[in-house]
C-alpha positions in Angstrom: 215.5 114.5 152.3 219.0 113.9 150.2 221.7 115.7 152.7 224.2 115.0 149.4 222.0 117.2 147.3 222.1 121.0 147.7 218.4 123.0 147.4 219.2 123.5 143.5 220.6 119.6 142.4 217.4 118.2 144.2 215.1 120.6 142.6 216.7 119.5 139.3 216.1 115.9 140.0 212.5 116.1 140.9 211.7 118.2 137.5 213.3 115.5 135.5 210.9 113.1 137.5 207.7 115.3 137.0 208.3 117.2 134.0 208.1 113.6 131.5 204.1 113.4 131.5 202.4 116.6 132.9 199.1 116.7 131.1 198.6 113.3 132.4 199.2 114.5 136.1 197.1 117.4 135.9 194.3 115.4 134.2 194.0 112.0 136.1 196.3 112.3 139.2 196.2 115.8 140.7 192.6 116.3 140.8 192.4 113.2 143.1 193.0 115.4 146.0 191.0 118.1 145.5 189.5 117.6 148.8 192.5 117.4 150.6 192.9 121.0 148.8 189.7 122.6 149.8 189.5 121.2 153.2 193.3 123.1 153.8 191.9 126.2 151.9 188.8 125.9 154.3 191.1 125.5 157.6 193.3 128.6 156.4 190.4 130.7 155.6 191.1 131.6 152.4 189.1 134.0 150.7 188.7 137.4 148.7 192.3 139.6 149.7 194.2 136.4 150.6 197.3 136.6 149.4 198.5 132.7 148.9 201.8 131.4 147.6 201.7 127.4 146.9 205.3 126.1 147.1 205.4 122.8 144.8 202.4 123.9 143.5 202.4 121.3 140.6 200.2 122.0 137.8 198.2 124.7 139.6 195.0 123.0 140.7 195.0 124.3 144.4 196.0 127.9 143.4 193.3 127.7 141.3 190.9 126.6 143.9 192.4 129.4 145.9 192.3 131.9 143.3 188.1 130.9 143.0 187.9 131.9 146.1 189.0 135.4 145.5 192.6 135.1 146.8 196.2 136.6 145.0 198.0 133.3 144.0 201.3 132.5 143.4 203.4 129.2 143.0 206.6 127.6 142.9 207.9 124.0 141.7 210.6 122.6 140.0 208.9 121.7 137.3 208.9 124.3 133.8 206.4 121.3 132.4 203.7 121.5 135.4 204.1 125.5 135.8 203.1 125.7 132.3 199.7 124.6 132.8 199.3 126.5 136.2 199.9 129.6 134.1 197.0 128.3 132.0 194.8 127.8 134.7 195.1 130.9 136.7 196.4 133.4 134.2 196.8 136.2 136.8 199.1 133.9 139.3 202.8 134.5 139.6 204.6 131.5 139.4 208.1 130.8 139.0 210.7 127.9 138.9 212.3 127.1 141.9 213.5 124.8 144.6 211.4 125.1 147.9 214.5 126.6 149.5 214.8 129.0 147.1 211.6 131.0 146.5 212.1 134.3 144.1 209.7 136.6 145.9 209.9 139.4 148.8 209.9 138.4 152.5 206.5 138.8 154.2 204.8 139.1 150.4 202.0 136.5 151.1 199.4 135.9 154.3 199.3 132.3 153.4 201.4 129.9 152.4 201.1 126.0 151.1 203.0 122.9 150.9 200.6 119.5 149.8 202.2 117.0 149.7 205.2 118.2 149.1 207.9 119.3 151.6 209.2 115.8 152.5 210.6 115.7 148.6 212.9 119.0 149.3 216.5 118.2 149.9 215.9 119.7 153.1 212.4 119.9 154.5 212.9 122.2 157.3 214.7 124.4 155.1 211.7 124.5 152.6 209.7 125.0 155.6 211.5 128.0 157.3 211.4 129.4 153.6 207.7 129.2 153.5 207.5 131.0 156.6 209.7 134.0 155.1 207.0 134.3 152.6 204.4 135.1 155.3 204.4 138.5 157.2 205.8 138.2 160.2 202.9 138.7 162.5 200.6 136.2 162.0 201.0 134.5 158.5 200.4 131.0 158.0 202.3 127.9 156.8 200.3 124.8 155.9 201.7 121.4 155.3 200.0 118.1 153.4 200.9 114.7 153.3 199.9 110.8 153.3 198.6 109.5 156.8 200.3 106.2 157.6 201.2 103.7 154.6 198.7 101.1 155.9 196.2 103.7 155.9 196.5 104.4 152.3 195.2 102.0 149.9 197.3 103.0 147.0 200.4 102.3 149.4 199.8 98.9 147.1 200.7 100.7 144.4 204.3 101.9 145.7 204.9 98.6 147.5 204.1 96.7 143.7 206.6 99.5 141.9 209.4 99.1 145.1 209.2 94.8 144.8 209.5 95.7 140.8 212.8 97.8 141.3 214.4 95.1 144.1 217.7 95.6 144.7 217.9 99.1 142.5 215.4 101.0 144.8 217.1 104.4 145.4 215.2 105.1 148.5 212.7 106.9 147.3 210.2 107.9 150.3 207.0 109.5 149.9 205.8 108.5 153.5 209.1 110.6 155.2 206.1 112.9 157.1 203.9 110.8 157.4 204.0 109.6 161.2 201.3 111.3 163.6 203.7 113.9 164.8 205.7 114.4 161.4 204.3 117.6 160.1 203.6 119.0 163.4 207.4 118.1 164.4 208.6 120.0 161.1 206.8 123.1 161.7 207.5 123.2 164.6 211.4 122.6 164.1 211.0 126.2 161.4 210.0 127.7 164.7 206.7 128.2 163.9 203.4 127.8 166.5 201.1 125.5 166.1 197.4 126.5 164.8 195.7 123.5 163.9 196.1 119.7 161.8 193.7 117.3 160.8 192.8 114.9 158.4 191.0 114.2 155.1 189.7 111.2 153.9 189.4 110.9 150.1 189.0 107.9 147.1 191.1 107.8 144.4 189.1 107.1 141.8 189.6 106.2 138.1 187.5 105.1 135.2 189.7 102.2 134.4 193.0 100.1 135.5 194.7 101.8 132.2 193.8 105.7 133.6 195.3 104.4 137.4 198.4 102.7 136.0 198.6 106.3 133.6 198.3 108.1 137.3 201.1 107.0 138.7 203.3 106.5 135.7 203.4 110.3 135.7 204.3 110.7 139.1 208.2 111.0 139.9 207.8 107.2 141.9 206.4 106.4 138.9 209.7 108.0 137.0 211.7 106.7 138.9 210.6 103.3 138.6 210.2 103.2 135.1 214.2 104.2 134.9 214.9 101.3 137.2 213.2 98.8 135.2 211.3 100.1 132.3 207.9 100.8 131.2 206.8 97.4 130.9 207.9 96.2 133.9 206.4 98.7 135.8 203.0 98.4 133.9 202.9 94.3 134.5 204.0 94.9 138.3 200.9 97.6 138.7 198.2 95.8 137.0 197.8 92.8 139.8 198.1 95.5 142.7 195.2 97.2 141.3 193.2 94.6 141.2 191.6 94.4 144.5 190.3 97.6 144.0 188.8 97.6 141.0 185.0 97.1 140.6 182.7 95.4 138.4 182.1 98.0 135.7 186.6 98.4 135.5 186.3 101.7 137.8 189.3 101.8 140.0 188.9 103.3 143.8 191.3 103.3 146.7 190.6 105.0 149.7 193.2 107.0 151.3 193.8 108.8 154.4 196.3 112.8 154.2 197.2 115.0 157.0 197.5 118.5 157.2 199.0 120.7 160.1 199.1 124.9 160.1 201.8 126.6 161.9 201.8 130.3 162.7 204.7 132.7 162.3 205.5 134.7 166.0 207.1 137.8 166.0 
């Protein structure tokens, strides 16, 4: 959360971040969490008639996944670059540019709504939150929110600890783990007055063919943006290349295990 940035200014920032190398994030970094996505869509019981809206939906992989399942998707992000693709992959979704505050669609439009991994980057999560749970109908509709576990139970926490040593003194507080204590997503659902359903966790690898496709993975992500203004390209690449190195195996695959949480709130009428 930026309190100096309104919805709109911090939505702005985070496209410049993500919009620089999309086909790279929806082709090596997004599908890493695929079962982070079905394991929510399982938990929401998503299905044929479910109307879903995915707020930060990125590049569309999880309203996809939704949409397999039979559901009516729809998406925001801040990103024109990312929504470009979702609109290729699900061709009958809605989705529309837009802070998290600021969704474009009806009150009560949706049964379901989603945030993976992204509420904590909002210039005001609880905001985001409480607008998520306008979406839903009123009696009933559910709000689901992703993130990282712990940083120590995240192997690619290497990664962002490698990119922050890289920056030094021009880190700009940049803070992916914001939600990620035990009671973090259950606290901000909680504080956009909405009841508690359910939460759990999902274990999954990131995985990559090579050190070059994992270094490509997080250059496209807006840590990786952000470092790469700080410092340049080069740095950033020569400061990733030794952190990856414990993980990689003896054919050059790369894997690090990490740990995401999920809670579900309920609207209350």
């Amino acid at each position: 959360m930026n309190p100096t940035l309104t919805a709109s200014a911090a939505a702005s920032a985070q496209a410049a971040l993500w919009g620089r190398r999309p086909a790279d994030w929806a082709r090596l970094a997004e599908p890493q969490n695929v079962p982070l996505f079905a394991a929510v869509l399982d938990a929401l019981d998503v299905g044929r008639g479910t109307r879903l809206v995915d707020l930060g939906c990125g590049s569309g992989l999880a309203a996809q996944m939704a949409a397999e399942r039979g559901a009516t998707v729809a998406g925001i992000d801040a990103t024109p670059e990312l929504l470009e693709i979702a609109r290729e992959r699900v061709p009958d979704g809605e989705f529309a540019t837009a802070a998290l505050e600021e969704a474009p669609f009806g009150g009560g439009a949706f049964d379901v709504a989603t945030g993976f991994n992204a509420f904590q980057f909002a210039a005001d999560p609880v905001a985001a939150v409480r607008e998520a749970a306008r979406l839903v109908r009123a009696d009933g509709g559910l709000v689901a929110a992703s993130t990282f576990a712990e940083p120590e139970r995240c192997e690619s926490t290497a990664l962002h600890l490698a990119m922050k040593a890289a920056v030094g003194a021009r880190d700009d507080g940049y803070a992916p783990y914001a939600l990620s204590g035990p009671d973090g997503l259950s606290d901000l659902l909680a504080q956009a007055d909405l009841e508690p359903v359910s939460a759990g966790e999902v274990a999954l690898a990131w995985a990559h063919a090579s050190v070059q496709d994992t270094i490509l993975s997080v250059l496209c992500s807006a840590g990786g943006a952000r470092a790469m203004e700080a410092v340049g390209e080069a740095a950033v690449r020569a400061a990733l290349a030794p952190a990856i190195m414990p993980f990689t195996r003896a054919d050059g695959s790369v894997s690090m295990d990490n740990v995401f949480r999920y809670a579900i709130g309920r609207t209350t009428t």
